[in-house]
C-alpha positions in Angstrom: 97.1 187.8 47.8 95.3 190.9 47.2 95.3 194.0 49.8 92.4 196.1 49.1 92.6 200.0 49.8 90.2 199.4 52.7 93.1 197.9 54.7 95.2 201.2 54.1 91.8 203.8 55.6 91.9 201.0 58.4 95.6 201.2 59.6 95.4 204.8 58.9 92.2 205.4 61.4 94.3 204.1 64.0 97.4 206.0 63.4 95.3 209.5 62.7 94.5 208.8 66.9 98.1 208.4 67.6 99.6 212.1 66.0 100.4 214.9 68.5 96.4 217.7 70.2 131.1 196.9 67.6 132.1 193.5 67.2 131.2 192.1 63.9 130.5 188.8 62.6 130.8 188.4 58.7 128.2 186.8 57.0 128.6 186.5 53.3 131.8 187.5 51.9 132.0 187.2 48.0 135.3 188.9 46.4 136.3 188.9 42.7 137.4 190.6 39.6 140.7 192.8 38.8 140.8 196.1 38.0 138.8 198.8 38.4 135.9 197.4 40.7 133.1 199.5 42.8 132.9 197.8 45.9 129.5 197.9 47.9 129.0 197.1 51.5 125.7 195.4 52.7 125.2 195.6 56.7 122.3 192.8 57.6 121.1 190.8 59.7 123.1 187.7 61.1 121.1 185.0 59.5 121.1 181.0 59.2 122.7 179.0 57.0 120.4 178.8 54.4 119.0 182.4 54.2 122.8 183.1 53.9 122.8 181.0 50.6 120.0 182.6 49.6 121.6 186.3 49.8 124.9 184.6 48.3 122.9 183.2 45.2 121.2 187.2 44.7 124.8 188.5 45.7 126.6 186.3 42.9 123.9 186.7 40.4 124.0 190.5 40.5 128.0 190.6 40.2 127.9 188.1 37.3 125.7 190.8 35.6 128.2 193.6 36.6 132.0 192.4 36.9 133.0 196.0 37.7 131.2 195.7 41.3 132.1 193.3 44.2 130.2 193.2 47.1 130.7 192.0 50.8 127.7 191.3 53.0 128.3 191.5 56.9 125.8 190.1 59.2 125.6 191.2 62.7 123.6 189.8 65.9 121.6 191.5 69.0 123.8 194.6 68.8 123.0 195.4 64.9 120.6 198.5 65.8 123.8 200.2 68.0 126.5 199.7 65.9 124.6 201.1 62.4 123.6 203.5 64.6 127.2 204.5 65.3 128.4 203.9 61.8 125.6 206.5 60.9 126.4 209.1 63.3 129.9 209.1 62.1 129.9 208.9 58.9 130.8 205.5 58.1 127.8 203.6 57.3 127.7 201.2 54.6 126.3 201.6 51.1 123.3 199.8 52.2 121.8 198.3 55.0 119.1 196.6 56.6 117.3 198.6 59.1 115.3 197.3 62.0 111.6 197.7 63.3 113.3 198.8 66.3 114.9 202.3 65.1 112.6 203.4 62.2 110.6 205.9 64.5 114.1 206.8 66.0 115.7 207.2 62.9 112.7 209.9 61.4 112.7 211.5 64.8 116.7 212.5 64.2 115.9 213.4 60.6 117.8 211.1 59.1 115.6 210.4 56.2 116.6 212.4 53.3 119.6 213.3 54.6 121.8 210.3 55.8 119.4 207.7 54.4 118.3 208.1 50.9 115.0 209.0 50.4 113.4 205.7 47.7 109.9 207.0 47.1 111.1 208.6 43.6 112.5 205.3 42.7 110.3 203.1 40.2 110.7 199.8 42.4 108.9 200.9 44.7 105.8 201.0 42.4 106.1 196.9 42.9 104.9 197.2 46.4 101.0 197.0 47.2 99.1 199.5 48.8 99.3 198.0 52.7 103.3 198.1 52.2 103.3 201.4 50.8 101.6 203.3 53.4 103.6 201.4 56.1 107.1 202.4 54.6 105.8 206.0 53.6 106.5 209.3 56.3 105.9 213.1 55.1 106.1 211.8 51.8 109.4 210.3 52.3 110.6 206.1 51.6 113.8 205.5 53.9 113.7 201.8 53.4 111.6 199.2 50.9 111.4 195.8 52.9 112.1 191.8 51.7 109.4 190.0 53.6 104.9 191.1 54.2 105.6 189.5 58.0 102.4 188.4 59.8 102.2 187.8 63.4 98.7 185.1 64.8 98.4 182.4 67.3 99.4 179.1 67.7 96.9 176.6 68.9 97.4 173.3 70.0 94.3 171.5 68.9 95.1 168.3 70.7 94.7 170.1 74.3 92.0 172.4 73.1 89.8 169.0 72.0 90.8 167.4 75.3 89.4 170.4 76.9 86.2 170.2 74.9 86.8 173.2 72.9 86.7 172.2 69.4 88.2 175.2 67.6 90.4 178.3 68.1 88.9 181.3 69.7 87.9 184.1 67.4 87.0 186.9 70.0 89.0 188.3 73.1 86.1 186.9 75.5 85.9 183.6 74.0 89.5 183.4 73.7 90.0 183.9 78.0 87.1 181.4 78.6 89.0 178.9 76.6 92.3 179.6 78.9 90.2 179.4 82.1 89.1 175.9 80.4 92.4 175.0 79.8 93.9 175.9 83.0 90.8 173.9 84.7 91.9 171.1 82.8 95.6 170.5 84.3 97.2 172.4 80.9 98.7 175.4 80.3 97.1 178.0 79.1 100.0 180.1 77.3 103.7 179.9 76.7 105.7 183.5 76.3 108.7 185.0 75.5 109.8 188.7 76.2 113.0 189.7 73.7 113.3 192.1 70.6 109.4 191.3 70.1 107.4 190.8 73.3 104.9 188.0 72.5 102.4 190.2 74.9 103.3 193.4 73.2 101.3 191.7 70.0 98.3 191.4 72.3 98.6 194.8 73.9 98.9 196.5 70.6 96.0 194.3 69.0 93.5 194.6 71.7 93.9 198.4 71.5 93.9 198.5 67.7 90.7 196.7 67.5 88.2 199.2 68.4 89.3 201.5 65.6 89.2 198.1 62.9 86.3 196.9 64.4 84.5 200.6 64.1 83.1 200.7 67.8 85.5 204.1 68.0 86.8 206.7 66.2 88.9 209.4 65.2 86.6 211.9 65.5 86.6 211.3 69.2 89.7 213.1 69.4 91.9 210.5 72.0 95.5 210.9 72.9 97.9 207.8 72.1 97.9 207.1 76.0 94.0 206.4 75.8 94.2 204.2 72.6 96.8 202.2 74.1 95.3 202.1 77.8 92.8 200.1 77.1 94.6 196.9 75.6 97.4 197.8 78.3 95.4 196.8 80.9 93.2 194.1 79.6 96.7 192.2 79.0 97.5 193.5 82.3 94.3 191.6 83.8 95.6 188.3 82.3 99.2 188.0 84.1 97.3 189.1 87.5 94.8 186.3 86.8 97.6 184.1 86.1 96.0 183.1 82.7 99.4 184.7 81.3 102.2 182.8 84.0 104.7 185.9 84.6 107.1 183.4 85.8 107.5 181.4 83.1 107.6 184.7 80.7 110.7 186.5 83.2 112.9 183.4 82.3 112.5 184.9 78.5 114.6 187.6 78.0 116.6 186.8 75.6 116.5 188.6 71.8 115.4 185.5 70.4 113.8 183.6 73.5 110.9 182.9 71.1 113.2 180.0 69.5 113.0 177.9 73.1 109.6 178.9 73.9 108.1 178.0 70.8 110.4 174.8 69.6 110.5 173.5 73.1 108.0 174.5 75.9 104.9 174.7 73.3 106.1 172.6 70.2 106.4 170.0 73.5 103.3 170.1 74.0 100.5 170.2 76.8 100.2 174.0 76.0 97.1 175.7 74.6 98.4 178.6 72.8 101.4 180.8 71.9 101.9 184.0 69.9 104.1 183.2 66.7 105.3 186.1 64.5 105.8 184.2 61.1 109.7 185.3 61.5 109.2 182.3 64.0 107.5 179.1 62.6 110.7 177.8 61.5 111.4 177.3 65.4 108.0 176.1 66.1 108.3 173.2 63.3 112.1 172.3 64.0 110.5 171.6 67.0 108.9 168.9 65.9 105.5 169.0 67.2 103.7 166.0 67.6 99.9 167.4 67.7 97.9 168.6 65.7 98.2 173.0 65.5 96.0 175.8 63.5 98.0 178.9 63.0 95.1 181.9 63.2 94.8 185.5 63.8 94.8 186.9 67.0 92.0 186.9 69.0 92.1 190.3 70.2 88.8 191.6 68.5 85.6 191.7 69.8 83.5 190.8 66.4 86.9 188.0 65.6 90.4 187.9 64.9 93.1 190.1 63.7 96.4 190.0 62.2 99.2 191.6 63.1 101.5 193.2 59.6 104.9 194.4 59.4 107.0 195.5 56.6 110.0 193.5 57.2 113.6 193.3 56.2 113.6 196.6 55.1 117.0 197.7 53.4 118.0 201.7 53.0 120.6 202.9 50.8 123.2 205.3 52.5 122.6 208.5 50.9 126.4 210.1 51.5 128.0 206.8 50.6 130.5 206.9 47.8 128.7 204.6 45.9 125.4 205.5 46.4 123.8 205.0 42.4 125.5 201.7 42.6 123.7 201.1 45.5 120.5 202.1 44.1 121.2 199.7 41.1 121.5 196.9 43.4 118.3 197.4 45.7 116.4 197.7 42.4 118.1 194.2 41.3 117.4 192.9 44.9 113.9 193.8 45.2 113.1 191.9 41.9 109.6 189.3 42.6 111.7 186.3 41.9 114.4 187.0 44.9 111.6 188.8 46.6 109.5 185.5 46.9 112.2 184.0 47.1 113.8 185.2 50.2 110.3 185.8 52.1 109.6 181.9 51.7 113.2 181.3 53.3 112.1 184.0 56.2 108.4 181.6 56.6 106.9 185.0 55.3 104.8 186.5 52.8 106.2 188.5 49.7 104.8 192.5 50.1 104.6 192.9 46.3 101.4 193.8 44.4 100.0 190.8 43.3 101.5 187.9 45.0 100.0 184.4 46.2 101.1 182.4 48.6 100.3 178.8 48.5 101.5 177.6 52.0 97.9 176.8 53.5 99.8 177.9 57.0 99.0 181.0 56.1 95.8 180.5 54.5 93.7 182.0 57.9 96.3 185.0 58.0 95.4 186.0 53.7 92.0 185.3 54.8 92.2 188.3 57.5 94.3 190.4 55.0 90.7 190.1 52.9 89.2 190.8 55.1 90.8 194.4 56.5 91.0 192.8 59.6 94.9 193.6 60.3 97.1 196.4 62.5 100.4 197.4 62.1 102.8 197.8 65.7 106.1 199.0 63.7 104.4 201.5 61.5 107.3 203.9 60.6 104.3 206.9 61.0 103.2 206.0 64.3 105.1 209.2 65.7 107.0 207.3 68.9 108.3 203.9 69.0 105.4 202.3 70.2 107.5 198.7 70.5 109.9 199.8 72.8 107.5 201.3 74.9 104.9 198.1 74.8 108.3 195.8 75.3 108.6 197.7 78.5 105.1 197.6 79.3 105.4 193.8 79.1 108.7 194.0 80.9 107.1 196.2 83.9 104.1 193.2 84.3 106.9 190.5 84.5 107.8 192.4 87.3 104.8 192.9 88.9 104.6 196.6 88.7 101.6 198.2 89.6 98.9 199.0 86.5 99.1 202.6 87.4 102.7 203.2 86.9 103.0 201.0 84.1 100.3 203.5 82.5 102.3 206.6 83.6 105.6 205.3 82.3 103.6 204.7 79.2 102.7 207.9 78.8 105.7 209.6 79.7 107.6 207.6 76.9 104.9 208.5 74.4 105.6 212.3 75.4 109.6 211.6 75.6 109.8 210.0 71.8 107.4 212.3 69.5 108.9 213.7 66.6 108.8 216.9 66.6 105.6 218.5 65.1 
């Protein structure tokens, strides 16, 4: 896969318009040696059975290298973002840790990086990393956290419905892709299938739609607009598909769960009769447990008005607790853990893509989303310099048109939480 450096000017045209006028649960548990040992805590994710072998095999590999160091891996659920957060306010966090989309803005805005979270960017691993993932992870200069996984986020067809419908491939423009729904929903089908959650399948679209301009060069930065207006715009064209029904608020209000994206996609669309559904690549592995018996294209999003994008985000990103007693140790290990073999490794277990320089993927699932990365065609919704956490505040954008809430105040609340979570300038 190669990312060219005209994919870093285009995320970066795009952010330039966006800067200011516990319980636990243990996952992997490995413990041996006598004597004199350094013993390292990981904080993760809760994961499934086999990404936990996976960890375990880089866990045991690394301690048969070093008998001196043991290490215990603890995986937590839908409450891992409060409880590091705790453990980091008092001065017990773990040697290292995963750290999630959700509180990298939150994190910078306290000043955390560089202080309680080791700053990376002088460390020579992260020279592994291609351009896209670079920029992504990189604030004032600053590295808090190198991630595991290149995650992509496109759309599910079902081509089965779409060919009964007449429609004999997936949409590639925002118009075409609403005529095809209308089609659809014409037809007897459903149109869409969504999920609320951690991720807001909608959120994707919002932030996409509003990206796309900047990508697609019809504006620029030059014209000088607040985040509020970049974001308005895909805000309420999203907004115009639940009131048109095209998007079934409904169905999506049932969804709240972290992880609702596992029923809507292995059930309600890999069940078919549905047309399309948002899938982060974090979420294939529900989709195809499903067992889907039609025939699917996974493509970009259809957000753009020239053709699809794709959606990027550096994922599983893992930090290295820059007070903890151990903290070279720690250091020793992320460089051992962000080798290419477990790199590739793990991202194939997580359905994603590896974010080194360099790396292929042969999966032809993801042959459309490589193709987009080719092509520059691709935004960013958890990039850690965006300078407000722009997926809480799209989550409750999405949350607020479940609801019904009016198009004005869902704008207003918008911008107030834009003004609200700014770092400080």
């Amino acid at each position: 896969m190669k990312l060219r450096r005209r994919a870093v000017c285009a995320l970066m045209a795009v952010l330039l318009a966006l800067l200011p006028a516990g319980c636990r649960e243990k996952g992997v548990q490995v413990v041996d040696g006598a004597g004199e040992t350094v013993n390292l805590r990981f904080l993760g994710f809760k994961v499934g059975a086999d990404k936990v072998e996976e960890i375990d095999g880089i866990l045991n590999r690394y301690m048969e290298q070093n008998e001196d160091v043991v290490i215990v891996y603890e995986g937590l659920g839908d409450d891992f973002v409060d409880i590091l957060t705790n453990r980091l306010e008092n001065g017990y966090a773990d040697d290292l840790f995963m750290i999630s989309d959700q509180a990298l803005t939150t994190y910078e805005t306290r000043g955390w990086y560089g202080t309680l979270i080791a700053d990376l960017s002088g460390e020579d691993f992260v020279q592994r990393y291609s351009p896209i993932i670079q920029q992504l992870i990189t604030v004032d200069g600053k590295i808090s956290a190198v991630p595991m996984c290149l995650s992509v986020v496109g759309m599910l067809g079902n081509m089965d419905v779409l060919r009964a419908c007449g429609i004999g491939e997936m949409p590639r423009t925002f118009d075409e892709w609403v005529r095809d729904m209308e089609i659809v929903r014409d037809h007897g089908y459903t149109p869409m299938v969504n999920y609320q959650g951690n991720a807001a399948s909608i959120s994707f679209l919002m932030s996409g739609r509003s990206a796309a301009p900047f990508i697609e060069g019809a504006r620029t930065v030059s014209e000088g607009l607040t985040a509020e207006e970049v974001y308005a715009g895909g805000i309420r064209d999203v907004y115009a598909l639940v009131e048109n029904g095209l998007i079934d608020r409904e169905q999506m209000s049932g969804e709240t769960d972290a992880r609702s994206y596992r029923k809507v996609l292995g059930e309600q669309f890999a069940g078919g009769g549905v047309a399309f559904a948002v899938a982060p690549s974090w979420s294939l592995s529900a989709f195809l447990a499903g067992e889907p018996g039609f025939q699917y294209r996974y493509a970009g999003l259809p957000v753009g008005d020239e053709g699809p994008l794709t959606c990027v985000r550096a994922s599983v990103l893992v930090g290295v607790n820059n007070e903890g007693p151990h903290r070279e140790e720690a250091l020793r290990f992320l460089d051992f853990l962000m080798q290419p073999e477990h790199i590739e490794s793990y991202a194939a277990e997580q359905n994603s893509l590896s974010p080194l320089q360099g790396a292929q993927s042969g999966d032809p699932l993801f042959a459309e989303q490589l193709a987009l990365i080719g092509e520059d065609r691709i935004y960013s919704d958890t990039d850690s310099r965006i300078p407000f956490n722009l997926l809480k505040l799209l989550n409750g954008a999405a949350a607020q048109m479940v609801r019904g809430d009016p198009l004005d105040r869902i704008l207003e609340d918008f911008s107030a939480g834009v003004q609200a979570g700014r770092r400080p300038e």
